[in-house]
Residue frames as qw, qx, qy, qz and C-alpha x, y, z in Angstrom:
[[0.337, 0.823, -0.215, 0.404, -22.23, -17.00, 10.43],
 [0.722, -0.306, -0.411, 0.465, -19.67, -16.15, 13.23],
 [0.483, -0.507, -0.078, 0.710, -17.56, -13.37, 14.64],
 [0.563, 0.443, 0.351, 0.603, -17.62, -10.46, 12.31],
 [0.418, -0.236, -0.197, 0.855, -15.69, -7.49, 12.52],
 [0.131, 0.837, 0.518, 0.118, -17.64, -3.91, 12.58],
 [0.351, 0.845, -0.046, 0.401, -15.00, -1.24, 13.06],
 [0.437, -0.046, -0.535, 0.721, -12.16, -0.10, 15.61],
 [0.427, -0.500, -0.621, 0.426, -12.95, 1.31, 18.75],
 [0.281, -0.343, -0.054, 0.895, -11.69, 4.53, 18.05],
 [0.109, 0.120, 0.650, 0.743, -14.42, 4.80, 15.61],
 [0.402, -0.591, -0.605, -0.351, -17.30, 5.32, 17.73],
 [0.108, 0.285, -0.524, 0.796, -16.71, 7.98, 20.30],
 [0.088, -0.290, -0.877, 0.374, -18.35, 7.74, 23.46],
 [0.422, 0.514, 0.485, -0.568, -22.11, 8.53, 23.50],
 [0.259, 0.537, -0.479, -0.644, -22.21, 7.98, 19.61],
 [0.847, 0.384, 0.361, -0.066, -23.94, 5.78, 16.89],
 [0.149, 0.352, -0.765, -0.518, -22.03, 4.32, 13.48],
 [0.843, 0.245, 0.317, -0.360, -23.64, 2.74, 11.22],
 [0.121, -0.423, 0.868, 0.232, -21.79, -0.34, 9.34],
 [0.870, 0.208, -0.053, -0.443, -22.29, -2.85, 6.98],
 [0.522, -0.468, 0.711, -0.053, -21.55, -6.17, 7.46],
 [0.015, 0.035, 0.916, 0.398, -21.35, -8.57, 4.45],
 [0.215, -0.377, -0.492, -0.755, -24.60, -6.68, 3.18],
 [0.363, -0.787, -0.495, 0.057, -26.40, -6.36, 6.68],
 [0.005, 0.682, -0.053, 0.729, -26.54, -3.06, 8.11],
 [0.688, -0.381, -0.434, 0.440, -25.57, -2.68, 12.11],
 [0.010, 0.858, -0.055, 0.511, -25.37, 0.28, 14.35],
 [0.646, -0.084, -0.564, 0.507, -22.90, 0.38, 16.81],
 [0.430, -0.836, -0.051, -0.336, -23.68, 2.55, 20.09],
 [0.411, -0.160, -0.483, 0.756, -20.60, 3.25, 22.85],
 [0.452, -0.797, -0.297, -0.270, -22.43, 4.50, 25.65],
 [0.034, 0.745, -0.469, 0.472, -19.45, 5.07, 27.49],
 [0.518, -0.533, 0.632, -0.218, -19.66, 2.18, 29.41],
 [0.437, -0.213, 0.854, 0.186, -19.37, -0.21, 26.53],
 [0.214, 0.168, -0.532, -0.802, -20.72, -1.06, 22.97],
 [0.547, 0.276, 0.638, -0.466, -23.86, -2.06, 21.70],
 [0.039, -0.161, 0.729, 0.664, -24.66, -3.69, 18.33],
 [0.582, 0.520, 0.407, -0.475, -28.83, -3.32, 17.02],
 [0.469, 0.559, 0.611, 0.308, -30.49, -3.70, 13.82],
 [0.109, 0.014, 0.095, 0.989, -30.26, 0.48, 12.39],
 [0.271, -0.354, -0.332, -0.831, -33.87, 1.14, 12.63],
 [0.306, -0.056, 0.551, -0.775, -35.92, 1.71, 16.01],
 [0.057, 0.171, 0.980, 0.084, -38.78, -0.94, 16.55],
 [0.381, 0.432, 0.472, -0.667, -41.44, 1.54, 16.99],
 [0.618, 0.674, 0.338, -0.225, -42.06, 2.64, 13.63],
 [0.827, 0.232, 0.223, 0.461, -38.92, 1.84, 11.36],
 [0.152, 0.972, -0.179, -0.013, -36.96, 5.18, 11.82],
 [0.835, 0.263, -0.300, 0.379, -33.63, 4.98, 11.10],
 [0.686, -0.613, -0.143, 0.365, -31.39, 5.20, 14.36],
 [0.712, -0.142, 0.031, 0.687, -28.38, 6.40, 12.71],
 [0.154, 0.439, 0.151, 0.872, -30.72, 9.85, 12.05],
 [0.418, -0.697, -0.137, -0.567, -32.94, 10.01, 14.98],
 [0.793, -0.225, -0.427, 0.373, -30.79, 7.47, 17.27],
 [0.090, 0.743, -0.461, 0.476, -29.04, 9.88, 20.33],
 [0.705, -0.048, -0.599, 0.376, -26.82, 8.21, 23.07],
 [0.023, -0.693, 0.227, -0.684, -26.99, 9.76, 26.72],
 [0.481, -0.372, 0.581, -0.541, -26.21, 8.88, 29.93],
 [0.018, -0.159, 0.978, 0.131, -25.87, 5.20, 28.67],
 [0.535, 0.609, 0.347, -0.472, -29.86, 5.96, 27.38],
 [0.195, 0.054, 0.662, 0.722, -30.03, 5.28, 23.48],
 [0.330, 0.607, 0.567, -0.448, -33.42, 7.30, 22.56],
 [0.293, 0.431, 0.715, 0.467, -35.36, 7.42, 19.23],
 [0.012, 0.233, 0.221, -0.947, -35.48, 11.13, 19.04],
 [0.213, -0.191, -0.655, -0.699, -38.78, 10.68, 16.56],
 [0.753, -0.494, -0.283, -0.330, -41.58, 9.22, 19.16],
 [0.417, -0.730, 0.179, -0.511, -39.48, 9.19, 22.44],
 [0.967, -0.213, -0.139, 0.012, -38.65, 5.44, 22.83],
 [0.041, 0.791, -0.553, 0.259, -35.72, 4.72, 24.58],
 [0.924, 0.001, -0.349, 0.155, -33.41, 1.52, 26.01],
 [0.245, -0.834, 0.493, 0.033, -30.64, 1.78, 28.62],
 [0.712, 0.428, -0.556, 0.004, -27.95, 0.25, 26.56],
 [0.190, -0.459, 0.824, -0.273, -26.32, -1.16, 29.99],
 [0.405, 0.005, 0.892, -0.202, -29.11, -4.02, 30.78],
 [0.192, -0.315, -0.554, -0.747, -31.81, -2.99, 27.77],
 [0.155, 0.537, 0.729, -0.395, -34.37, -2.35, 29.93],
 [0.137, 0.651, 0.566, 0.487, -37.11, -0.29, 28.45],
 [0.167, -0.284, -0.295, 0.897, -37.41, 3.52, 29.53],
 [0.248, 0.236, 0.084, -0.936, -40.69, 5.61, 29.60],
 [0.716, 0.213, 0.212, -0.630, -43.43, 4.42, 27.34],
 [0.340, 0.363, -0.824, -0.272, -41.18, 2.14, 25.52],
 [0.862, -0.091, 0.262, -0.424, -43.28, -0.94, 24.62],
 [0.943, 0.315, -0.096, 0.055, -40.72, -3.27, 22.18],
 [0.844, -0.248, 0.321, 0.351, -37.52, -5.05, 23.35],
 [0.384, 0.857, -0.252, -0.235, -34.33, -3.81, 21.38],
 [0.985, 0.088, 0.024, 0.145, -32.64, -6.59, 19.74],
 [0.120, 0.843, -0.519, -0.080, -28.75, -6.41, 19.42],
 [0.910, 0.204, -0.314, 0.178, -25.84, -9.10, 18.55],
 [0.737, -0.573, -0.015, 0.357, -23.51, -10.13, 21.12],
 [0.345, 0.888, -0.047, 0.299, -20.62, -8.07, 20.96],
 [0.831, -0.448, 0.053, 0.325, -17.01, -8.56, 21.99],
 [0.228, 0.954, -0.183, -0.073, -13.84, -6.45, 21.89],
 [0.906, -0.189, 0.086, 0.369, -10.41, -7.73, 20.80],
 [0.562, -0.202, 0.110, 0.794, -7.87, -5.13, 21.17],
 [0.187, 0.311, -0.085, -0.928, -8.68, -2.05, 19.37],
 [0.392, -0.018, -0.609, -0.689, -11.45, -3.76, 17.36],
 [0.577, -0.019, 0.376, -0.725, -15.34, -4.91, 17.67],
 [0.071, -0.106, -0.970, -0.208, -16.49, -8.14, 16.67],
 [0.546, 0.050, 0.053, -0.835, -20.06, -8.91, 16.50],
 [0.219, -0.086, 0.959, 0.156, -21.50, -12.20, 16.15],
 [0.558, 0.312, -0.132, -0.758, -24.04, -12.27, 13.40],
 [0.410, 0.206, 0.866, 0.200, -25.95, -15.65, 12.56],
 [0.279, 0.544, 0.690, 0.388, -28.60, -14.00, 10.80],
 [0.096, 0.256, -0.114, 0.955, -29.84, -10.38, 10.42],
 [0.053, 0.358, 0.767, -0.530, -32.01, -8.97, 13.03],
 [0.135, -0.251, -0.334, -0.898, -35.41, -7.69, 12.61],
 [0.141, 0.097, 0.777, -0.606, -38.42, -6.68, 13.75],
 [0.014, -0.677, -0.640, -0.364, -42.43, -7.11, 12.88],
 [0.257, 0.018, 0.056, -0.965, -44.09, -3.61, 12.11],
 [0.337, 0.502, 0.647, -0.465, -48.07, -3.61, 12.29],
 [0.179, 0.158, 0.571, 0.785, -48.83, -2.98, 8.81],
 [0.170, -0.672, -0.665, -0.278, -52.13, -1.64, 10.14],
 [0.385, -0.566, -0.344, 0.643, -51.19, 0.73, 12.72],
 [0.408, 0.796, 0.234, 0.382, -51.63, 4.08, 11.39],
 [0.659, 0.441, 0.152, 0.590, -49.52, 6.32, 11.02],
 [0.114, -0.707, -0.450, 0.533, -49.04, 9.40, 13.34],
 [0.103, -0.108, 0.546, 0.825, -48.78, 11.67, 9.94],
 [0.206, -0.246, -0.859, -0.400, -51.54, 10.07, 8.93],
 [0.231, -0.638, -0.723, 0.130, -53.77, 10.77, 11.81],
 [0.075, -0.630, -0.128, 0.762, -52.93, 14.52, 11.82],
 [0.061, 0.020, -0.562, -0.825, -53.02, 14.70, 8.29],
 [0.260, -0.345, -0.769, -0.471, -56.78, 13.58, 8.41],
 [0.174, -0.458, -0.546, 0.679, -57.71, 14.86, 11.65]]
């Protein structure tokens, strides 16, 4: 694929998530207030969707479900985060975002891992 456009600027105030769809892939955009960030929509821990548990602070993006978190400036991991957040490069031309999407991201879940539901539910 190549460049592809994900929404104007003005569309994602600052500390805020959108979620967009790009020629059938789904993309969340994140302005952290010092600049955007483009991810797969669903946190690597345990496939929540960002664009309901996703919050943006203090250029922090945390998964309000289990705690994980990324500073969107360099991605480092924050707190117990254990899995890399993936994102597509992202460039701004004039009032619009561009992404560059070869393929959609994703990540492997543990189909074994159980469930933290699950372990209170049987507890």
């Amino acid at each position: 694929m190549s460049w592809k456009y994900l929404c104007d600027v003005s569309e994602v105030s600052s500390n805020s998530l959108k979620l967009v769809d790009v020629d059938g892939i789904r993309i969340i955009v994140a302005n952290y207030g010092e600049g955007f960030r483009a991810m797969p929509p669903i946190c690597p821990h345990m496939e929540e969707p960002l664009d309901e548990s996703g919050v943006v602070a203090g250029c922090v993006l945390t998964c309000t479900k289990h705690l994980w978190a990324w500073d969107l400036r360099n991605l480092d991991l924050m707190g117990e985060t254990e899995k890399e957040l993936k994102t597509y490069e992202v460039k701004q031309e004039g009032s619009r975002l561009l992404a560059f999407v070869e393929q959609e991201l994703t990540y492997d879940f543990d189909e074994d891992a159980d469930d933290d539901e699950d372990f209170f539910a049987n507890a």
